[in-house]
PDB file with SEQRES, HELIX, SHEET and CRYST1 records, atoms N, CA, C and O in Angstrom:
SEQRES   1 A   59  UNK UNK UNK UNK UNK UNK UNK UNK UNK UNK UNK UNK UNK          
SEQRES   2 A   59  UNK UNK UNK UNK UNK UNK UNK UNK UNK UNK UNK UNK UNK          
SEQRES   3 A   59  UNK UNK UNK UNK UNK UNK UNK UNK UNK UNK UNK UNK UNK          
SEQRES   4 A   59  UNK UNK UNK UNK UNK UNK UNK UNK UNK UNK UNK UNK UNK          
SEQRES   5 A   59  UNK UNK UNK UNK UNK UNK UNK                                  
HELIX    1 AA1 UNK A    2  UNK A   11  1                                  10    
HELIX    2 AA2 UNK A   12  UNK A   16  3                                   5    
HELIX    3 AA3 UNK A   17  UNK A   20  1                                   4    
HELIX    4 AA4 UNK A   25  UNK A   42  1                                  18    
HELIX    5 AA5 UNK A   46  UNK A   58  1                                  13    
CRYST1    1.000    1.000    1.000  90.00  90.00  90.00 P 1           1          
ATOM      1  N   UNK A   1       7.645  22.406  16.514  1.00  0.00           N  
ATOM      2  CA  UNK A   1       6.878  23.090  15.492  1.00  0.00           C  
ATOM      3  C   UNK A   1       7.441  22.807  14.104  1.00  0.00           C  
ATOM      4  O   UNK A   1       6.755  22.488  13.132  1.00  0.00           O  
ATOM      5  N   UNK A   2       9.103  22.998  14.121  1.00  0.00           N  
ATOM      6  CA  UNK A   2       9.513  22.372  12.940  1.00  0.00           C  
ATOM      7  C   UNK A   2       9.439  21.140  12.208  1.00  0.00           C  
ATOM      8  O   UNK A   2       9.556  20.977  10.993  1.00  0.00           O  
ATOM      9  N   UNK A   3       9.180  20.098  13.320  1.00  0.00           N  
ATOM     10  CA  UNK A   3       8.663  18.833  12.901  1.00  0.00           C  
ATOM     11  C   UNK A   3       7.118  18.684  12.397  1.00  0.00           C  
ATOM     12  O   UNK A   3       6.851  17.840  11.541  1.00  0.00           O  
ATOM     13  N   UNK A   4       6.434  19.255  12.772  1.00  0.00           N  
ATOM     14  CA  UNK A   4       4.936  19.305  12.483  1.00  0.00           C  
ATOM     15  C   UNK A   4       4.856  19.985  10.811  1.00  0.00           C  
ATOM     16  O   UNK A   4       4.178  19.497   9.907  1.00  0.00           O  
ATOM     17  N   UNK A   5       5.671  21.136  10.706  1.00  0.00           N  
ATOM     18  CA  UNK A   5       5.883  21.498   9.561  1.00  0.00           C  
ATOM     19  C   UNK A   5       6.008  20.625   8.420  1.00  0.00           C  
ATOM     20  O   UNK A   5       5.247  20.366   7.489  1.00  0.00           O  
ATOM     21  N   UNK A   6       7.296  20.197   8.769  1.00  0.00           N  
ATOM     22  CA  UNK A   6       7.709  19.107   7.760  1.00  0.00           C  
ATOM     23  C   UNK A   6       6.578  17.893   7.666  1.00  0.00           C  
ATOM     24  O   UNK A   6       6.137  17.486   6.591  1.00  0.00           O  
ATOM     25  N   UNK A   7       6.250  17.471   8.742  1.00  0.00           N  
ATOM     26  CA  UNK A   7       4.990  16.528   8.481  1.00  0.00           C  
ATOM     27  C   UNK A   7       3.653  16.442   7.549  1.00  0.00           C  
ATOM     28  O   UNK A   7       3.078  15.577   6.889  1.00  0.00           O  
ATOM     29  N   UNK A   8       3.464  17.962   7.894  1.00  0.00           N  
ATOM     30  CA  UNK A   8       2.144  18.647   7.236  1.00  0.00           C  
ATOM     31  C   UNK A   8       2.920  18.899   5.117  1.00  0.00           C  
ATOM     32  O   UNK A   8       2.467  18.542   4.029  1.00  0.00           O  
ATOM     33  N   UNK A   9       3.841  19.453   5.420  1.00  0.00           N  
ATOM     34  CA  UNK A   9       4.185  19.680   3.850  1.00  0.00           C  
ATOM     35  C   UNK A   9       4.421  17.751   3.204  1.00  0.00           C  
ATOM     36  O   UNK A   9       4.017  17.181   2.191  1.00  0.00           O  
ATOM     37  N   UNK A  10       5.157  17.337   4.255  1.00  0.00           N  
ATOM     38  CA  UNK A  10       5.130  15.489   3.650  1.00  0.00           C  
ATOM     39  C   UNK A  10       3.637  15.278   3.172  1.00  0.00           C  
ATOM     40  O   UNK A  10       3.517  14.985   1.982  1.00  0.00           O  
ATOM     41  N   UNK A  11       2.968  15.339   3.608  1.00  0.00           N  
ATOM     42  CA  UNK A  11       1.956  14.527   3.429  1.00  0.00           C  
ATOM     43  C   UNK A  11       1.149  15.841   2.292  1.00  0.00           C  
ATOM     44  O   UNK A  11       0.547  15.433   1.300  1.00  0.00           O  
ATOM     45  N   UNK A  12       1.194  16.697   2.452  1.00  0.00           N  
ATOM     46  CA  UNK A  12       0.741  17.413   1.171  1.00  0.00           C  
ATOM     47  C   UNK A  12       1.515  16.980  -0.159  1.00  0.00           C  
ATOM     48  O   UNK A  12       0.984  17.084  -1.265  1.00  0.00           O  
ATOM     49  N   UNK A  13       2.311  16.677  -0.044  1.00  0.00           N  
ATOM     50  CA  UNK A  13       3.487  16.192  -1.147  1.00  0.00           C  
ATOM     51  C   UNK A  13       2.838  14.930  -1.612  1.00  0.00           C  
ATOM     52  O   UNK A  13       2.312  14.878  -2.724  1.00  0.00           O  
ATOM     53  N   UNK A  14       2.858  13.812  -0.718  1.00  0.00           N  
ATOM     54  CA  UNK A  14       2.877  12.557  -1.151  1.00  0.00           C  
ATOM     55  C   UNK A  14       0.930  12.376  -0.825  1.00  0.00           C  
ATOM     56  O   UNK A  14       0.526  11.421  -1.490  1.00  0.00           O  
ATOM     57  N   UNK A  15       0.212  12.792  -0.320  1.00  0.00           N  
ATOM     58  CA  UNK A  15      -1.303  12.444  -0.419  1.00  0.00           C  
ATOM     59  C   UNK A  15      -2.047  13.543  -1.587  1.00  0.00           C  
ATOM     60  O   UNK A  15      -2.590  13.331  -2.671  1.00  0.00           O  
ATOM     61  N   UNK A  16      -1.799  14.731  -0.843  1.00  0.00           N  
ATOM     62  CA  UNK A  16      -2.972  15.406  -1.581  1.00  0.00           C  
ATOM     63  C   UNK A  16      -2.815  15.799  -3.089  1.00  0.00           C  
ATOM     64  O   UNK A  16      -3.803  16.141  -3.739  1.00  0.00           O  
ATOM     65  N   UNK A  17      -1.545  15.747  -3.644  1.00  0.00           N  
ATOM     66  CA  UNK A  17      -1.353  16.186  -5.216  1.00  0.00           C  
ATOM     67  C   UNK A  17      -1.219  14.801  -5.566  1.00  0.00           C  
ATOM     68  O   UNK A  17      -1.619  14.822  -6.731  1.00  0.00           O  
ATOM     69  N   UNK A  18      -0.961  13.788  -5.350  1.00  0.00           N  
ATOM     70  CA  UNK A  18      -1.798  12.409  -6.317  1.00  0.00           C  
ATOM     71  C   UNK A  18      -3.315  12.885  -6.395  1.00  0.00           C  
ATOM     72  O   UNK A  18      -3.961  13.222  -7.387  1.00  0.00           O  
ATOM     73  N   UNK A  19      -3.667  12.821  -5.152  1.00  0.00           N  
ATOM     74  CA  UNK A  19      -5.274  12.606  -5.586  1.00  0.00           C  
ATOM     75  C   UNK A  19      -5.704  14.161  -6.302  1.00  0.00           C  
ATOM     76  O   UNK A  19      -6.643  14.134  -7.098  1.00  0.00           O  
ATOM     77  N   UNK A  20      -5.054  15.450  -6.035  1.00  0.00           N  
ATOM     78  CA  UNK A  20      -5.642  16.689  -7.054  1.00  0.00           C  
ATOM     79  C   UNK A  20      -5.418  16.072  -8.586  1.00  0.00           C  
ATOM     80  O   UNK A  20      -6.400  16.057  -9.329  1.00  0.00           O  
ATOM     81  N   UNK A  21      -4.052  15.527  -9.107  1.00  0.00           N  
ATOM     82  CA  UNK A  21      -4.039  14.950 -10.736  1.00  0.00           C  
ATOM     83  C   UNK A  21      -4.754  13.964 -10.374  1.00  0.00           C  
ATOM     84  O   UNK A  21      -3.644  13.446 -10.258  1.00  0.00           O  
ATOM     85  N   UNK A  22      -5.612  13.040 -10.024  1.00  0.00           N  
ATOM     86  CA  UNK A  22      -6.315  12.032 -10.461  1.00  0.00           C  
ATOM     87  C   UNK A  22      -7.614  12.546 -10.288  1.00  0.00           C  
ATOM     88  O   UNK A  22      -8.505  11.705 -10.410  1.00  0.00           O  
ATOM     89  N   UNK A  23      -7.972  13.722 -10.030  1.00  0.00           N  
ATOM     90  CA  UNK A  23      -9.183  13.864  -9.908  1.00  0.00           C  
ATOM     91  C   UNK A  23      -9.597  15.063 -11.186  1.00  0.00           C  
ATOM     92  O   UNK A  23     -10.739  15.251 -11.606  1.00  0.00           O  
ATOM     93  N   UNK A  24      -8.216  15.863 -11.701  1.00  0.00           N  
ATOM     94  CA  UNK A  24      -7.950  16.305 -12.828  1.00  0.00           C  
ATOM     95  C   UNK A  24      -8.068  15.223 -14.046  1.00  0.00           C  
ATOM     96  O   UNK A  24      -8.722  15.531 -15.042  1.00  0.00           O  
ATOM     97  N   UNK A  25      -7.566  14.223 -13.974  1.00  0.00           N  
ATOM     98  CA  UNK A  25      -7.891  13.134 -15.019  1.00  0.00           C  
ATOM     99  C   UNK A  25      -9.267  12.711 -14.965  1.00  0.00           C  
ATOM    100  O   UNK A  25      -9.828  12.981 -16.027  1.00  0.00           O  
ATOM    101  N   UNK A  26      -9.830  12.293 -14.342  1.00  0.00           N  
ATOM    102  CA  UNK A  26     -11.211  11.992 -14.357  1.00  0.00           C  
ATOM    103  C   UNK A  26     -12.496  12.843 -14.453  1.00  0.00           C  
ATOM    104  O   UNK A  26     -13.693  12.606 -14.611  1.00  0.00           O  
ATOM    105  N   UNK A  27     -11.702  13.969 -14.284  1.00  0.00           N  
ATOM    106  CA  UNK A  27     -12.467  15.032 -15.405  1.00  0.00           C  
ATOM    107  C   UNK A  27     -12.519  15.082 -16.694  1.00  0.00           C  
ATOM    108  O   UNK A  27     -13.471  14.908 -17.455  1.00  0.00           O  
ATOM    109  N   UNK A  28     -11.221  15.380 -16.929  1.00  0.00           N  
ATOM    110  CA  UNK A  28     -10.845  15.188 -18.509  1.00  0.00           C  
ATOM    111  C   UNK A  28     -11.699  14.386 -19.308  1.00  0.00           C  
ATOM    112  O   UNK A  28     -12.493  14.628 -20.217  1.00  0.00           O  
ATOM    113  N   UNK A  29     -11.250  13.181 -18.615  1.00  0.00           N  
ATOM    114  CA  UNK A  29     -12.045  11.698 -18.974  1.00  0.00           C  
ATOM    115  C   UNK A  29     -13.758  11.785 -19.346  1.00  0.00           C  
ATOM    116  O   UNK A  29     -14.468  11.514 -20.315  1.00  0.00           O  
ATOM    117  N   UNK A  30     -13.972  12.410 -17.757  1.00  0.00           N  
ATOM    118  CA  UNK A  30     -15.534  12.913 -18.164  1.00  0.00           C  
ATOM    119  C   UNK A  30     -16.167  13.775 -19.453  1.00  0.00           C  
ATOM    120  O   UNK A  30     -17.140  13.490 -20.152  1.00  0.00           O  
ATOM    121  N   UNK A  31     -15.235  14.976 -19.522  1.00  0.00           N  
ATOM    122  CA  UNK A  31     -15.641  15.777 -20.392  1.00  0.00           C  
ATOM    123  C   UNK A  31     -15.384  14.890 -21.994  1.00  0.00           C  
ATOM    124  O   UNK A  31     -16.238  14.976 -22.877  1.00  0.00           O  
ATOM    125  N   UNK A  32     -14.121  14.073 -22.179  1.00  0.00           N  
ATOM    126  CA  UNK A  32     -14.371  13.207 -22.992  1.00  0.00           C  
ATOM    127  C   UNK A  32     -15.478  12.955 -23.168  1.00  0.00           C  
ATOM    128  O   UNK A  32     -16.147  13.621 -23.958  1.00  0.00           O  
ATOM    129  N   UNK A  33     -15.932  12.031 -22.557  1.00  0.00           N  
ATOM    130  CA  UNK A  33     -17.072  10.720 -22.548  1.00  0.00           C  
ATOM    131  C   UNK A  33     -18.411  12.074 -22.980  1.00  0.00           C  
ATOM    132  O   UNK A  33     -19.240  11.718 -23.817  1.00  0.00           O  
ATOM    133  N   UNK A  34     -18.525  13.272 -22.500  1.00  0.00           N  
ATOM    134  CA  UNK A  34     -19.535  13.934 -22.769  1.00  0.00           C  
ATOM    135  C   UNK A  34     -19.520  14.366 -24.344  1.00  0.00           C  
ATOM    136  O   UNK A  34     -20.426  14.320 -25.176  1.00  0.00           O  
ATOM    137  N   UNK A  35     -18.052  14.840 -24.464  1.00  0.00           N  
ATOM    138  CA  UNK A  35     -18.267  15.357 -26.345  1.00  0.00           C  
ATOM    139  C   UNK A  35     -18.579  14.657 -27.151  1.00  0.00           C  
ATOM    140  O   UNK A  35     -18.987  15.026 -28.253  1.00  0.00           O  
ATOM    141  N   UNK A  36     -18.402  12.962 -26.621  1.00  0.00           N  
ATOM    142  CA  UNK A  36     -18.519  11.736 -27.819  1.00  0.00           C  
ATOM    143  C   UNK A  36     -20.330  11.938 -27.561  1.00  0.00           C  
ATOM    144  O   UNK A  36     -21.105  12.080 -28.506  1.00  0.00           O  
ATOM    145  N   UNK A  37     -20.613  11.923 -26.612  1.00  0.00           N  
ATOM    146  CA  UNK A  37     -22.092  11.863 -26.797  1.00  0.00           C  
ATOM    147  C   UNK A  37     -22.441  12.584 -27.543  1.00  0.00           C  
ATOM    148  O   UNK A  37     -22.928  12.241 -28.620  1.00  0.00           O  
ATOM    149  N   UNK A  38     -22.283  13.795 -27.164  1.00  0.00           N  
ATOM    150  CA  UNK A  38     -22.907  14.986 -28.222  1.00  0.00           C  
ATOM    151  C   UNK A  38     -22.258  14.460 -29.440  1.00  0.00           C  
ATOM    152  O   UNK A  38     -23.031  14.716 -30.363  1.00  0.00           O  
ATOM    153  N   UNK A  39     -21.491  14.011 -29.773  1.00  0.00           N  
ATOM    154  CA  UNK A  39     -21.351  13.935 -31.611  1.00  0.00           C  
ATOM    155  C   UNK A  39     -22.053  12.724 -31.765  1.00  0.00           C  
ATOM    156  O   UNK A  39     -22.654  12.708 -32.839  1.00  0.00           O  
ATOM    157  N   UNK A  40     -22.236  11.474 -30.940  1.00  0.00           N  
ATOM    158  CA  UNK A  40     -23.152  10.529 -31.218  1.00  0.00           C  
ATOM    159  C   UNK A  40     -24.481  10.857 -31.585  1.00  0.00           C  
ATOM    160  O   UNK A  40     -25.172  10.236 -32.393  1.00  0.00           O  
ATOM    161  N   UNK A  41     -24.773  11.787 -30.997  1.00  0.00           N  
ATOM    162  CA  UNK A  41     -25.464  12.045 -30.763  1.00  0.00           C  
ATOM    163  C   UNK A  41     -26.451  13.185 -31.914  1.00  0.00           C  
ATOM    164  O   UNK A  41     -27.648  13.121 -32.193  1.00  0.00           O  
ATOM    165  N   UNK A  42     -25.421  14.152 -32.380  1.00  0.00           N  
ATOM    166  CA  UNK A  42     -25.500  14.960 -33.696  1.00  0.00           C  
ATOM    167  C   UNK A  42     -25.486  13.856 -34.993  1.00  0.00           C  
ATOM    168  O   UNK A  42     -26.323  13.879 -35.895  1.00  0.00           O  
ATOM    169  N   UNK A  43     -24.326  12.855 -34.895  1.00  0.00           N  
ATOM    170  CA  UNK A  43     -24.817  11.927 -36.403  1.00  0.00           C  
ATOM    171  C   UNK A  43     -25.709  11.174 -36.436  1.00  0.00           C  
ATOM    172  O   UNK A  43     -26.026  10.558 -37.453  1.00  0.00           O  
ATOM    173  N   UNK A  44     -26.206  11.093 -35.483  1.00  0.00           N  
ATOM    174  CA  UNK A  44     -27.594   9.492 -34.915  1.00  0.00           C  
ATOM    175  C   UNK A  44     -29.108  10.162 -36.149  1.00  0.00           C  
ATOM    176  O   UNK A  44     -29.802  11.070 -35.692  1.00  0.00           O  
ATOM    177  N   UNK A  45     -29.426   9.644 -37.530  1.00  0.00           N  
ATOM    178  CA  UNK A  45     -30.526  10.044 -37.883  1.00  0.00           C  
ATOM    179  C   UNK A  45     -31.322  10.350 -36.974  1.00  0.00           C  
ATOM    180  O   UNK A  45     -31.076   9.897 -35.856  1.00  0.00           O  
ATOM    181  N   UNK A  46     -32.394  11.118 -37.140  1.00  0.00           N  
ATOM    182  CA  UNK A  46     -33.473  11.631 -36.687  1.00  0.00           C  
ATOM    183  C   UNK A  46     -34.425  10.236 -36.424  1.00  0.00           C  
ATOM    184  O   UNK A  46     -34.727   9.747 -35.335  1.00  0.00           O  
ATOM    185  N   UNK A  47     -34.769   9.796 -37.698  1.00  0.00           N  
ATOM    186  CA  UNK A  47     -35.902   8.785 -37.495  1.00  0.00           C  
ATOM    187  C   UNK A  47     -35.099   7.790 -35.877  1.00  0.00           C  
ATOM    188  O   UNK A  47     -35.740   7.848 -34.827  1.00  0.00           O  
ATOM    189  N   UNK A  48     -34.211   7.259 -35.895  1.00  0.00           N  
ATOM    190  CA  UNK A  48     -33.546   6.327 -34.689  1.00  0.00           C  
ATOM    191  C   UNK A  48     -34.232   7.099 -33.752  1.00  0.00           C  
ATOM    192  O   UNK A  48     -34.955   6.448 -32.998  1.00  0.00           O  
ATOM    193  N   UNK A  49     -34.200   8.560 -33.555  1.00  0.00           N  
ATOM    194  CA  UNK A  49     -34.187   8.799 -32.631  1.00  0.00           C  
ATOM    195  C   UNK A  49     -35.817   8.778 -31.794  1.00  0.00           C  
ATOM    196  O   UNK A  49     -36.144   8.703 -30.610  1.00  0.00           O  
ATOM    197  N   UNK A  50     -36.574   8.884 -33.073  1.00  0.00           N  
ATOM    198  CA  UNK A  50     -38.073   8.905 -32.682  1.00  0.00           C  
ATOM    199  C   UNK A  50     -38.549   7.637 -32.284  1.00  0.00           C  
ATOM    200  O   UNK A  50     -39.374   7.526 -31.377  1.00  0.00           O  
ATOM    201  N   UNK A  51     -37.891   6.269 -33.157  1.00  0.00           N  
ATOM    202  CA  UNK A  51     -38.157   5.373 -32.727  1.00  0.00           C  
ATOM    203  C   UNK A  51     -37.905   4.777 -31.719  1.00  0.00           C  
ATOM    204  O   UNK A  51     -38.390   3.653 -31.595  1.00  0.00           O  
ATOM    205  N   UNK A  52     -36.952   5.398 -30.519  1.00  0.00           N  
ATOM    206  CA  UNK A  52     -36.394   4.912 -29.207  1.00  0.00           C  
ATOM    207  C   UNK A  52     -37.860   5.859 -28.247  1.00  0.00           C  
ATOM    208  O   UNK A  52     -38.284   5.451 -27.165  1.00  0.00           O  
ATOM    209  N   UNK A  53     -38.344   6.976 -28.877  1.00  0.00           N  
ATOM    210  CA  UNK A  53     -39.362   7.556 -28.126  1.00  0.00           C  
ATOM    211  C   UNK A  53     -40.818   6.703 -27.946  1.00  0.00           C  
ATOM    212  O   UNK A  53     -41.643   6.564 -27.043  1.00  0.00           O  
ATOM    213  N   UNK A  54     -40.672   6.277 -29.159  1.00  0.00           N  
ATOM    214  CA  UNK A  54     -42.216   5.249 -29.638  1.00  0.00           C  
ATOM    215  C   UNK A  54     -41.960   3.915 -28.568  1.00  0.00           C  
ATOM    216  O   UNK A  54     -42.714   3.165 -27.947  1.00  0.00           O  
ATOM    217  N   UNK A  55     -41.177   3.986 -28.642  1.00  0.00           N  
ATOM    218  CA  UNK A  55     -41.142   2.454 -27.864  1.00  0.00           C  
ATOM    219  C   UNK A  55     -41.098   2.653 -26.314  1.00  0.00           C  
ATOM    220  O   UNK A  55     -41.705   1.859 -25.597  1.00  0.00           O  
ATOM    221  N   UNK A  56     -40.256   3.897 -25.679  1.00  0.00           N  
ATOM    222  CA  UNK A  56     -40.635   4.421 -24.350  1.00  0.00           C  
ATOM    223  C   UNK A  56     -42.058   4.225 -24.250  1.00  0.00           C  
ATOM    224  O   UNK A  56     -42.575   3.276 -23.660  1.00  0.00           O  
ATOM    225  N   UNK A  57     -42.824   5.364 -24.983  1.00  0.00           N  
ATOM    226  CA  UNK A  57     -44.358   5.419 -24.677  1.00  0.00           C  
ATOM    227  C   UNK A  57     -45.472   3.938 -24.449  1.00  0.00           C  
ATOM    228  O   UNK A  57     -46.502   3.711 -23.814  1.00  0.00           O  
ATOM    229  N   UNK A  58     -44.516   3.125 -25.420  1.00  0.00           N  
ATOM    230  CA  UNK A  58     -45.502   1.828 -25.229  1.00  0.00           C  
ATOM    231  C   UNK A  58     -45.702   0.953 -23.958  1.00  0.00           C  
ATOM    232  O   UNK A  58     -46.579   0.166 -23.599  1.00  0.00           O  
ATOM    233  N   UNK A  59     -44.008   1.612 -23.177  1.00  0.00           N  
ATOM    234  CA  UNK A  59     -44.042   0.718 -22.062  1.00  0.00           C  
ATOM    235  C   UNK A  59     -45.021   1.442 -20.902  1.00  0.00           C  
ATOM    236  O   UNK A  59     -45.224   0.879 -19.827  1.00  0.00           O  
TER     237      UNK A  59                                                      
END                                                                             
């Protein structure tokens, strides 16, 4: 039982908390990539933006 122990905490050690921080980073990352939009997105004139609509509709 004591061996199974130690097995089960090894591998919580060395598998599952790499992948919990890398899956913490690629959040981060995400929520990055989302705020730049929204500010791209807030300085982008208005007119750009109608003209990406006009041209949807044509297709």
């Amino acid at each position: 039982m004591e061996h199974f122990l130690e097995l089960f905490i090894t591998v919580i050690l060395k598998v599952a908390l790499p992948l919990i921080e890398c899956t913490i980073k690629v959040i981060k990352c995400r929520l990055k990539i989302i705020e730049a939009k929204k500010k791209s997105a807030a300085s982008t004139p208005k007119k750009h933006q109608r003209s990406s609509v006009r041209r949807h509709r044509k297709r």
